[in-house]
C-alpha positions as CSV (number, residue, x, y, z in Angstrom):
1,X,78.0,171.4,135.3
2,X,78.7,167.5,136.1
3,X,77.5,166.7,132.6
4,X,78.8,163.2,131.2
5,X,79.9,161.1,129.1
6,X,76.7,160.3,127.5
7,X,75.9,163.7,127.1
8,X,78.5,165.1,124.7
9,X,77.8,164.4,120.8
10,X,80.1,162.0,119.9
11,X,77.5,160.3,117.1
12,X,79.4,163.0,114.7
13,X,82.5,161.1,114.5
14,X,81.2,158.2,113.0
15,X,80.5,160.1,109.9
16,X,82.1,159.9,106.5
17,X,81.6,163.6,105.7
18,X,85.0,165.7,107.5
19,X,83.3,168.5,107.5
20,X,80.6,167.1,110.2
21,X,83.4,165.5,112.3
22,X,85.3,168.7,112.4
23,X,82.2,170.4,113.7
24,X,81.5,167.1,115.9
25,X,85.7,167.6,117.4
26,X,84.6,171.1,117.5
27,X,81.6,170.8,119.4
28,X,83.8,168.7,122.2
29,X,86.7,170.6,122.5
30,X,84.6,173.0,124.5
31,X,82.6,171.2,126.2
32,X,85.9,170.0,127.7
33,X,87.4,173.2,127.9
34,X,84.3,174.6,129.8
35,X,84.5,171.6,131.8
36,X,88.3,172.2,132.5
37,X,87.9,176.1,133.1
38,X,84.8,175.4,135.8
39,X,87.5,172.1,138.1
40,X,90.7,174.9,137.5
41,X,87.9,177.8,139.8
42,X,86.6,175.6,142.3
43,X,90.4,174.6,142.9
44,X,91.1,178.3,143.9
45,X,87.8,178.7,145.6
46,X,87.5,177.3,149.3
47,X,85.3,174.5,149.3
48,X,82.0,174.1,151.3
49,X,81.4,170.4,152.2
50,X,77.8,170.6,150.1
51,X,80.6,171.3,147.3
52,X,82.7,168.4,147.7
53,X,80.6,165.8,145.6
54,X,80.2,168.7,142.7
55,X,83.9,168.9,142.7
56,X,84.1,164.7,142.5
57,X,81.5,164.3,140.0
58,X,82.9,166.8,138.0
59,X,86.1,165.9,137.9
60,X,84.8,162.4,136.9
61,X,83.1,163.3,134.5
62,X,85.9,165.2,133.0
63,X,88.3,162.3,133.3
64,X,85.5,159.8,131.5
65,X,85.5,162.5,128.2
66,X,89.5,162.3,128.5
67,X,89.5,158.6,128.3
68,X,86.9,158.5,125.5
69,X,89.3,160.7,123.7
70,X,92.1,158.8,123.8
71,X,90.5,156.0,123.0
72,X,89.8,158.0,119.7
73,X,93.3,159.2,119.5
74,X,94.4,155.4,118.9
75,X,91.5,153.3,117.7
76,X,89.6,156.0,115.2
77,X,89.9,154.9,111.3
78,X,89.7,158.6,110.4
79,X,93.1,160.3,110.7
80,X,91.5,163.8,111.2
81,X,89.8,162.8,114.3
82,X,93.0,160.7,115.5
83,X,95.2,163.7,115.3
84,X,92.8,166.4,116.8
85,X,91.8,164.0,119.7
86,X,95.6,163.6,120.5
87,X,96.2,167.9,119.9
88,X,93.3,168.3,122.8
89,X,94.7,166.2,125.0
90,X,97.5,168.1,124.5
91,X,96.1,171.0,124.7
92,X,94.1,170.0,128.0
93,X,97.5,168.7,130.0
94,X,99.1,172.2,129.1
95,X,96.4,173.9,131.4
96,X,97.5,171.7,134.4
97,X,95.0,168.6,134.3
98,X,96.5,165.4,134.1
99,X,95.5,163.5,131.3
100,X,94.9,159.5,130.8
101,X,97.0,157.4,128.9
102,X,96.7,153.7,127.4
103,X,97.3,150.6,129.8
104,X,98.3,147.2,128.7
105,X,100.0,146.3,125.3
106,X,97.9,146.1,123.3
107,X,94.6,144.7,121.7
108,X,95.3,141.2,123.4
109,X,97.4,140.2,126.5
110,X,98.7,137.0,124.2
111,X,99.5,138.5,121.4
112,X,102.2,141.2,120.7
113,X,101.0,144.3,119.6
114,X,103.4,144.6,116.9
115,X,101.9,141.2,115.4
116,X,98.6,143.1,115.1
117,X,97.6,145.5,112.3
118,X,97.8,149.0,113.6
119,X,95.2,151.7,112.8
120,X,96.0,153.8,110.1
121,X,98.3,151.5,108.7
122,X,95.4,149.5,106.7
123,X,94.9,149.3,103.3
124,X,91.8,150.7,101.2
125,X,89.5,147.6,101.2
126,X,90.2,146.7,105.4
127,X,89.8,150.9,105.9
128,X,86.3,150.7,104.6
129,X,85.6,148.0,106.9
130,X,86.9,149.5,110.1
131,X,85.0,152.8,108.9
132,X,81.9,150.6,108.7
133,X,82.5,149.2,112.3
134,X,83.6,152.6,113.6
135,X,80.0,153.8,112.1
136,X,77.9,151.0,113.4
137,X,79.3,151.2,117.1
138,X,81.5,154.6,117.7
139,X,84.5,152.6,118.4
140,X,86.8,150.2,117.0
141,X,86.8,147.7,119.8
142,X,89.8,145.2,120.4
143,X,87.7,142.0,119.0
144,X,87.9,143.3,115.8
145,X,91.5,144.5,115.9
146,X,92.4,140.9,117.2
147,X,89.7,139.3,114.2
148,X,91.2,141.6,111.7
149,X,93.8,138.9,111.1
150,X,91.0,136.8,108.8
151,X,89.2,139.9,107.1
152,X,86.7,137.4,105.5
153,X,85.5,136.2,108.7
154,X,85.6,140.1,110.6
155,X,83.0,141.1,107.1
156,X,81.0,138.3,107.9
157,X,80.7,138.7,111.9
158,X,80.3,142.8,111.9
159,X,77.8,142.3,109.2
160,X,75.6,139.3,111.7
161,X,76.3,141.7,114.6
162,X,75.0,145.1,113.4
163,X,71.8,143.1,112.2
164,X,71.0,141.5,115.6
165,X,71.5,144.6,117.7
166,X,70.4,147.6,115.8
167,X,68.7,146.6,112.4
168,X,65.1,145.9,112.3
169,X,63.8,143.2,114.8
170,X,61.3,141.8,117.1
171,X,63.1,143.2,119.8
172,X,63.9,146.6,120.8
173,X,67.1,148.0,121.0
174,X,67.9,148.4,125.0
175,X,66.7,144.7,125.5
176,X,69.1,143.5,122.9
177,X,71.4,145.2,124.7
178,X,70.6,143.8,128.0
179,X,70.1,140.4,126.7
180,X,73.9,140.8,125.3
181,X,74.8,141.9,129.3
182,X,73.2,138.6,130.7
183,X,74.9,136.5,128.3
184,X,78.5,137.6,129.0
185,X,78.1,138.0,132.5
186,X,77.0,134.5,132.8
187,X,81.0,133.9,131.8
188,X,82.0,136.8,134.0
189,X,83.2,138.6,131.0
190,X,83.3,142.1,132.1
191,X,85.0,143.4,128.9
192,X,81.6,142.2,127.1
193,X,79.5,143.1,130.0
194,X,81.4,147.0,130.1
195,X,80.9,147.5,126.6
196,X,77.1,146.9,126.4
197,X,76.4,148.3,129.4
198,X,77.3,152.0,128.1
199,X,75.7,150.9,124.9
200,X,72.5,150.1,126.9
201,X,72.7,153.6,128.6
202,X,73.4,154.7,125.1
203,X,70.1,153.7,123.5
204,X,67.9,154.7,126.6
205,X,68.1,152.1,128.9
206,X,67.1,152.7,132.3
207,X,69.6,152.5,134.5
208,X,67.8,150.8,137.2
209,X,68.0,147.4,135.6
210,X,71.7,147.6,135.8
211,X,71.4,147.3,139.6
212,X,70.5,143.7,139.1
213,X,68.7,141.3,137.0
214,X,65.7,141.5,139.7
215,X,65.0,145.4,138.5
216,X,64.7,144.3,134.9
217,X,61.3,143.7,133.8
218,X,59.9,140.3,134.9
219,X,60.0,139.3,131.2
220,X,63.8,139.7,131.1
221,X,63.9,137.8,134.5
222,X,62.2,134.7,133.3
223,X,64.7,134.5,130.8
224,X,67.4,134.1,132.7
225,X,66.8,130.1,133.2
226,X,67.3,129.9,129.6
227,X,70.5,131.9,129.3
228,X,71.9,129.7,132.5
229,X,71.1,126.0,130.7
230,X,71.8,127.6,127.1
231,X,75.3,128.5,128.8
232,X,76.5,125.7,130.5
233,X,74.4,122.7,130.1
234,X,72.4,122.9,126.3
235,X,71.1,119.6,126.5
236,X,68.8,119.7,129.4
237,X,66.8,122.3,127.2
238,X,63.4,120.7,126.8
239,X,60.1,122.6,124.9
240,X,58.7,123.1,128.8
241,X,61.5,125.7,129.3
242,X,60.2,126.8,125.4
243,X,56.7,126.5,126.8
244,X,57.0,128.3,130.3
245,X,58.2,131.7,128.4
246,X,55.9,131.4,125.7
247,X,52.9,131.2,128.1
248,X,53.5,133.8,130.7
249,X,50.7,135.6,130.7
250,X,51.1,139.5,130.5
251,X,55.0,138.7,130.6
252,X,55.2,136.7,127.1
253,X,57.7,136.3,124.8
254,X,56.8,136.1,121.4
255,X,58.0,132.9,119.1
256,X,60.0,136.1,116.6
257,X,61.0,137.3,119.8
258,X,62.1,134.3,121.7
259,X,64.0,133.4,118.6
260,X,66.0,136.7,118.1
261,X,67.1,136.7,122.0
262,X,68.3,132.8,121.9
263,X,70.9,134.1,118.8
264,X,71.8,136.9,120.9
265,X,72.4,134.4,123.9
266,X,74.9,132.0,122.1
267,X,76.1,134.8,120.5
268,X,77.4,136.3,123.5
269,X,78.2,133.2,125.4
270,X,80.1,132.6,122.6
271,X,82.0,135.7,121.9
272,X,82.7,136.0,126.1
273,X,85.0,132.4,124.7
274,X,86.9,134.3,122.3
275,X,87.3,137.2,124.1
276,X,89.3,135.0,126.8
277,X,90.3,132.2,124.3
278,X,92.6,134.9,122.5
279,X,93.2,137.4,125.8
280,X,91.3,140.3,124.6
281,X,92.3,143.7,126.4
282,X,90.0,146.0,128.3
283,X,88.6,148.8,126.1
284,X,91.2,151.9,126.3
285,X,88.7,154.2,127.3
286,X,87.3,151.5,130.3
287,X,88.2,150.3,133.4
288,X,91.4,148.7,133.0
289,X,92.4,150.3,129.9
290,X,93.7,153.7,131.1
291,X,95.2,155.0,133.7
292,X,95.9,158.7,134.9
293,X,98.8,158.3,136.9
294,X,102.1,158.9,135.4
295,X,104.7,156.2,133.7
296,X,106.8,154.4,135.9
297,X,110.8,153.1,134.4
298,X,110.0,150.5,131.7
299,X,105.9,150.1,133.2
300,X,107.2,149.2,136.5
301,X,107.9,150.9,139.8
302,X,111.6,151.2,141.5
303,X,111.1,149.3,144.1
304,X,109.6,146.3,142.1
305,X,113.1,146.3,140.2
306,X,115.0,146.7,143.3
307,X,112.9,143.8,144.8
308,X,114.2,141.6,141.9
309,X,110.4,142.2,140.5
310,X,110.2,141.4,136.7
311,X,107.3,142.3,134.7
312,X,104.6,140.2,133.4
313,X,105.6,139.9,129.9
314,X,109.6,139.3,130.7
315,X,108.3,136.1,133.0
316,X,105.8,135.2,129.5
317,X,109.2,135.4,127.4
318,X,111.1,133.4,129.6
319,X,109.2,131.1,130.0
320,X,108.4,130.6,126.9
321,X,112.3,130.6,125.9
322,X,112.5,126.8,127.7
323,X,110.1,125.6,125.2
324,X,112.6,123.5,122.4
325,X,112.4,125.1,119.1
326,X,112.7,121.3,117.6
327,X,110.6,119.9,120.1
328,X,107.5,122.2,118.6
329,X,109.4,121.7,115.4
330,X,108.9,118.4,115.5
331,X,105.4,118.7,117.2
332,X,104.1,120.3,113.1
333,X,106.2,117.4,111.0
334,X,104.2,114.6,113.4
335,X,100.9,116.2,112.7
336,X,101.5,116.4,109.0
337,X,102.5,112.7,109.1
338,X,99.0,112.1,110.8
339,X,97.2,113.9,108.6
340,X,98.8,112.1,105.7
341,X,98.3,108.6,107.1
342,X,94.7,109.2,108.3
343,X,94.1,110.2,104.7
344,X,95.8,107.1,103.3
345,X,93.8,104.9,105.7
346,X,90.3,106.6,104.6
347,X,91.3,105.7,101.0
348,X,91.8,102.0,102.3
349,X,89.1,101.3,104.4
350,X,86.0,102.4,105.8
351,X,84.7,101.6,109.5
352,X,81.5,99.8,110.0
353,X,78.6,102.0,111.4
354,X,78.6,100.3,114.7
355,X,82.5,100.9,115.0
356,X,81.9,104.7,114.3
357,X,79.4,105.0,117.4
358,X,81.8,103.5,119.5
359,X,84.5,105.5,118.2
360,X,82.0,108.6,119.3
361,X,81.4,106.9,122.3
362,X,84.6,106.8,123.6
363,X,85.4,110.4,122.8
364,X,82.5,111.8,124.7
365,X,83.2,109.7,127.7
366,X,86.9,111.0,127.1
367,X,86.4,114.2,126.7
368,X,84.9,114.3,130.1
369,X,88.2,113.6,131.8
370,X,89.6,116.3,129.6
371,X,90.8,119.2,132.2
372,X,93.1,121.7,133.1
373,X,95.3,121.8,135.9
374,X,94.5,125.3,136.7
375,X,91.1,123.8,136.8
376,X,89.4,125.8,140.1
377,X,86.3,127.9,140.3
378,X,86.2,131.3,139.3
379,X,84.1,133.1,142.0
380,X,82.2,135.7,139.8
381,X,82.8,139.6,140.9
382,X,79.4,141.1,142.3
383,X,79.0,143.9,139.6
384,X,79.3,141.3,136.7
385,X,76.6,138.4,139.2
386,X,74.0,140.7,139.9
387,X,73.3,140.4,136.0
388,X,72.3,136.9,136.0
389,X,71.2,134.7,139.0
390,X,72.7,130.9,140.3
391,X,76.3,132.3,140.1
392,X,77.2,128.5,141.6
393,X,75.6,127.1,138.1
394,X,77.9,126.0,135.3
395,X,79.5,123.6,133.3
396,X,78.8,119.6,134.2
397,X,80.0,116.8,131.9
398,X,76.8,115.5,131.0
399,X,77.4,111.8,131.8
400,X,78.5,112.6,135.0
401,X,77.2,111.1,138.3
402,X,75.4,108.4,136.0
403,X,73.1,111.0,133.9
404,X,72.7,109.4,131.1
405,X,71.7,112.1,127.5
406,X,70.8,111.1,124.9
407,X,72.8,111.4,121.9
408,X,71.9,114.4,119.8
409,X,72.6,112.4,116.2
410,X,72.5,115.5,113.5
411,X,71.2,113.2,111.1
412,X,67.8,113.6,113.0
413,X,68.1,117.5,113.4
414,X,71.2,119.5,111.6
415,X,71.5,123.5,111.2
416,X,71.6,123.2,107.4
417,X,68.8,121.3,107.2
418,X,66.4,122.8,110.1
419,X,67.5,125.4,112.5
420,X,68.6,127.3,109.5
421,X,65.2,127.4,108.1
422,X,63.4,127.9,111.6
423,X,65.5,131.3,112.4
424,X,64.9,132.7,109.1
425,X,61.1,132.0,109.2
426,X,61.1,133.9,112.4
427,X,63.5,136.3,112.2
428,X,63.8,137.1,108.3
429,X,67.8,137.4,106.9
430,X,68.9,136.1,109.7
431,X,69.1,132.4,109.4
432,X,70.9,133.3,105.8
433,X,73.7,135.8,107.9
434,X,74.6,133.1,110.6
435,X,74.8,130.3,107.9
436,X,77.0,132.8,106.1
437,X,79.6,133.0,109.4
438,X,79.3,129.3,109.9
439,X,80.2,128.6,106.2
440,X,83.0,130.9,106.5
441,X,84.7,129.7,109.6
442,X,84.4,126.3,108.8
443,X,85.6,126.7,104.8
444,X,88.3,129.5,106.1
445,X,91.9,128.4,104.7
446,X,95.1,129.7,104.0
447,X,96.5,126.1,103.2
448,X,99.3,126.3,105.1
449,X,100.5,125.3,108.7
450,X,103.4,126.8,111.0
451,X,106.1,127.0,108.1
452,X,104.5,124.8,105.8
453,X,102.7,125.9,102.2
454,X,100.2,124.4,100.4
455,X,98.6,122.4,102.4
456,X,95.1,120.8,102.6
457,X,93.9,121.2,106.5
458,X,89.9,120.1,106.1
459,X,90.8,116.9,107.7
460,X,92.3,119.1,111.1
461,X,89.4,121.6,110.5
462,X,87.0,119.3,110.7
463,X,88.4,117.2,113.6
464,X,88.7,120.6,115.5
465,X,84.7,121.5,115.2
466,X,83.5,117.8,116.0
467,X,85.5,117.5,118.9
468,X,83.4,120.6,120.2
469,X,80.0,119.0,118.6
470,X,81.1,115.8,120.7
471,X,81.5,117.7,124.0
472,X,78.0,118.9,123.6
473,X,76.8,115.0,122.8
474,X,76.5,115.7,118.8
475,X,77.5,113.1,116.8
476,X,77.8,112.9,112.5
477,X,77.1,109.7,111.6
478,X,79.4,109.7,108.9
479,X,82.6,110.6,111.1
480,X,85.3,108.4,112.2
481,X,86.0,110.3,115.7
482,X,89.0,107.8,115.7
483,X,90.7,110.9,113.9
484,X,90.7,113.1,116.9
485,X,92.9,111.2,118.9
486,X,95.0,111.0,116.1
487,X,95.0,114.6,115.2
488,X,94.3,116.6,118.4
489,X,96.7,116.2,121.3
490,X,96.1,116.5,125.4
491,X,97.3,120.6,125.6
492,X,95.4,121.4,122.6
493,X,92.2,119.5,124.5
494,X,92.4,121.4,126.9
495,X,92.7,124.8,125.3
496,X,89.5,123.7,123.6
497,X,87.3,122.6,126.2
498,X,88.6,125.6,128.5
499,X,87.4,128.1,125.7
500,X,83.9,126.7,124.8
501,X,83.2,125.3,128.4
502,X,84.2,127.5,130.6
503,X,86.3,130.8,128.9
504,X,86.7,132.3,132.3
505,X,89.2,129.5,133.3
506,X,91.6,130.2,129.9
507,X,95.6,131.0,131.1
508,X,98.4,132.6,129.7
509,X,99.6,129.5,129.8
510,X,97.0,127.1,128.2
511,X,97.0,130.1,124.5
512,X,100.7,129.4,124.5
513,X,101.2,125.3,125.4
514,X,99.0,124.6,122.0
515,X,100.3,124.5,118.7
516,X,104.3,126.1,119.8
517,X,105.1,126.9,116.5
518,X,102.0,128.0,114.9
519,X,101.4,131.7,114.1
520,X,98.8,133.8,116.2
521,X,96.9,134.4,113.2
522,X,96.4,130.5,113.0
523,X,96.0,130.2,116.8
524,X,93.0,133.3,116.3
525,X,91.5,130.7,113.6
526,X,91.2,128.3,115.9
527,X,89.2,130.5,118.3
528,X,87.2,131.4,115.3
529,X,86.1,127.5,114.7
530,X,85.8,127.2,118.6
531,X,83.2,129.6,118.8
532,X,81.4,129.0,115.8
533,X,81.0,125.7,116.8
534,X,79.9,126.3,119.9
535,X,76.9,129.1,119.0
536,X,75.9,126.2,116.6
537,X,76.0,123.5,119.4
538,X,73.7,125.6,121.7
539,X,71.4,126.9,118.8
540,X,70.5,123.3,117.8
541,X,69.6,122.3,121.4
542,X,67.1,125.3,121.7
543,X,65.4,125.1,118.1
544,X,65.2,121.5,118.6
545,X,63.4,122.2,121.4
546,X,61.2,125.1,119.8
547,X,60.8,122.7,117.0
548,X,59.3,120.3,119.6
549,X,57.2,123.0,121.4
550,X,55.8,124.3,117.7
551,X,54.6,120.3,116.7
């Protein structure tokens, strides 16, 4: 009777057909009746202590289909399954079982929940795209709710993501999966590494490889050296590490193969940065995101007000309430001033080419000396380590210490011109879809800033993504990195090199000390160019490097 999760039908929800998700609600309704009827019998029955782990795993198992429902109760596009989820939850606490109910505020800890569009409140043309998502994946998770703020971008990303993990591929399904588990864990994302863990389960993955990295298959294993460098240090990659997976005897990769998991790899190492880099929430039906014990007054206990205790979010507002409202007034009229003399001084004169490298120069060394005062190691938690191995491995400055790299000039090697070309040779359409987000996030304007209309921002765009380029040792011959001085100040540095470097470090703190009197939706933007950016920084350092290994 201790049946779980992953055995009730939920696949019928996803449909577009009603009369299949009624049958689907149906269907669950009494399983979880059954369920409820066989916990409320061994309550009145005296227990043998052979019984007692029945009785927990049951009871478990009961509370993981409540959670799931509520999840659905809030997050599902289709209104018919919203409202009958929330009536059998209902219906379920009028027997006596305590149900679960949502933790947190929200899709993101830094951004109001009000500020975010609310299911069931979309329009037609965003509707169809949730439905989509809901389809592809059975949930609406809080990435999207938080990316639904640039719909142009969310099409774009949904679209690359269904195509790497369950369209047709050199890879199959549960190692796409696991892949996606290695990657995030190697930032200690557990809302990443949660997510695809019961999507791994969910597509027959064994659940011995979940016990570690060393009970995956030794294939998997030898990968792991690849998603550690690809993760924190891209340009060490050489073609031996290319070489050493390629020619493992009976535990191979293929060139397709090898080329489908390294876009899965920065694809998670970069989403784990935007998933800290804009405070994304647990899942409402995982750990974190629910609770089954009752509301306390205003989400905090008695004695926490008695003790002079103030919440979380009433210590956010007040602090945020000493921050001038001229100061960061005055922080978007400096900017715009910048902007407009930089512009004028590009129109008058044009550095040499030597003076651009040295302009590059001293960014990269500065950029090294670029850190955050919170700035302390994040010791990993053992369920998200035992996914990936080295846990003391992570981001170095790479001219640290005297290592000297060399400097990757795009001239030589560029997405557009090869990496774009080598992915979709390998791994047909889908070169074309990641060229597609890139374009996107990089192009993606509302011309305005803060309060201000009509304004063109390619200049701030643009300084924004080379900055990241230059962290990684990437340098456009035909930039003046003069301009990110200019345009880029020390808090919003940090932000940046926090997000792409190391995500798990990110603060409260950091989201909110950038850009005072810009919108979230502009501050999500920016996380949008951060990680784009950086999936295009660590894909160049590993197709260079198959380049290298295929000539």
């Amino acid at each position: 009777m201790a049946e779980g999760e992953n055995e009730v039908r939920w696949d019928g929800l996803c449909s577009r057909d009603s009369t299949t998700r009624e049958t689907a609600l149906e269907n669950i309704r009494q399983t979880i009746l059954r369920k409820t009827e066989y916990l409320r019998s061994l309550k009145e029955t005296p227990l043998r202590p052979s019984d007692r782990l029945s009785n927990i795993e049951s009871s478990d198992g009961l509370n993981k289909l409540l959670a799931h429902l509520l999840m659905l109760s809030k997050r599902c596009p289709f209104k018919d399954v919203r409202e009958k989820s929330e009536f059998i939850l209902k219906s379920i606490q009028e027997l006596g079982i305590r149900i679960p109910r949502p933790l947190g505020q929200g899709p993101s800890r830094f951004i109001p929940e009000k500020e975010i569009l609310q299911v069931g409140s979309e329009d037609a043309q965003m509707h169809a795209l949730f439905a989509d998502s809901f389809a592809a994946l059975g949930r609406l998770d809080n990435i999207t709710l938080v990316m639904v703020f640039h719909p142009q971008y969310l099409e774009s990303f949904l679209k690359t993501q269904h195509y790497l993990l369950q369209m047709d591929g050199p890879l199959p399904l549960h190692y796409r999966h696991y892949i996606g588990i290695m990657a995030a864990a190697r930032h200690q994302c557990s809302y990443l590494v949660n997510l695809h863990v019961n999507d791994f389960l969910h597509v027959g993955g064994d659940p011995k490889w979940l016990n570690g990295l060393e009970n995956a298959p030794q294939k998997l294993q030898n990968l792991g050296e690849l998603n550690k460098v690809l993760a924190h240090r891209p340009w060490l990659i050489t073609k031996e590490h290319i070489e050493g997976l390629l020619k493992a005897e009976e535990h191979s990769w293929s060139l397709a193969e090898l080329v489908h998991a390294v876009v899965l790899l920065t694809h998670y190492h970069s989403l784990a940065s935007f998933t800290f880099g804009c405070g994304i929430s647990p899942e409402i039906h995982c750990d974190g995101g629910h609770t089954f014990r009752p509301p306390s007054v205003s989400n905090y206990c008695i004695c926490d007000i008695t003790n002079g205790n103030h919440s979380v979010d009433e210590m956010h507002v007040n602090s945020a309430e000493n921050v001038s409202v001229s100061d960061s007034f005055f922080e978007v009229e400096a900017l715009m001033e910048k902007m407009r003399q930089l512009q004028e001084c590009r129109d008058e004169e044009e550095a040499s080419q030597e003076e651009m490298a040295s302009r590059f120069e001293i960014e990269k060394r500065e950029s090294m000396f670029v850190f955050s005062s919170d700035d302390e190691e994040v010791t990993p938690a053992r369920d998200i380590s035992r996914h990936f191995e080295d846990t003391s491995y992570g981001y170095k400055d790479f001219s640290r210490h005297g290592m000297h790299v060399p400097t990757f000039r795009v001239q030589d090697y560029c997405w557009e011109d090869h990496g774009y070309s080598l992915v979709n040779r390998l791994y047909p359409d889908v070169g074309q879809l990641i060229d597609e987000k890139f374009h996107i996030a990089y192009n993606l304007t509302y011309n305005t800033m803060a309060m201000h209309k009509d304004v063109d921002t390619s200049m701030l765009r643009r300084a924004i993504w080379n900055y990241i380029h230059c962290m990684f040792g990437i340098r456009y011959d035909d930039y003046d990195y003069g301009e990110i001085n200019q345009l880029l100040d020390r808090s919003f540095k940090v932000y940046i090199k926090t997000v792409v470097c190391t995500p798990e470090k990110v603060t409260k703190r950091m989201y909110d000390s950038f850009w005072r009197q810009f919108k979230h939706s502009e501050k999500v933007h920016v996380n949008l160019l951060l990680i784009e950016a950086r999936m295009q920084a660590e894909l160049l350092y590993a197709l260079r490097a198959i380049t290298r290994y295929m000539t």
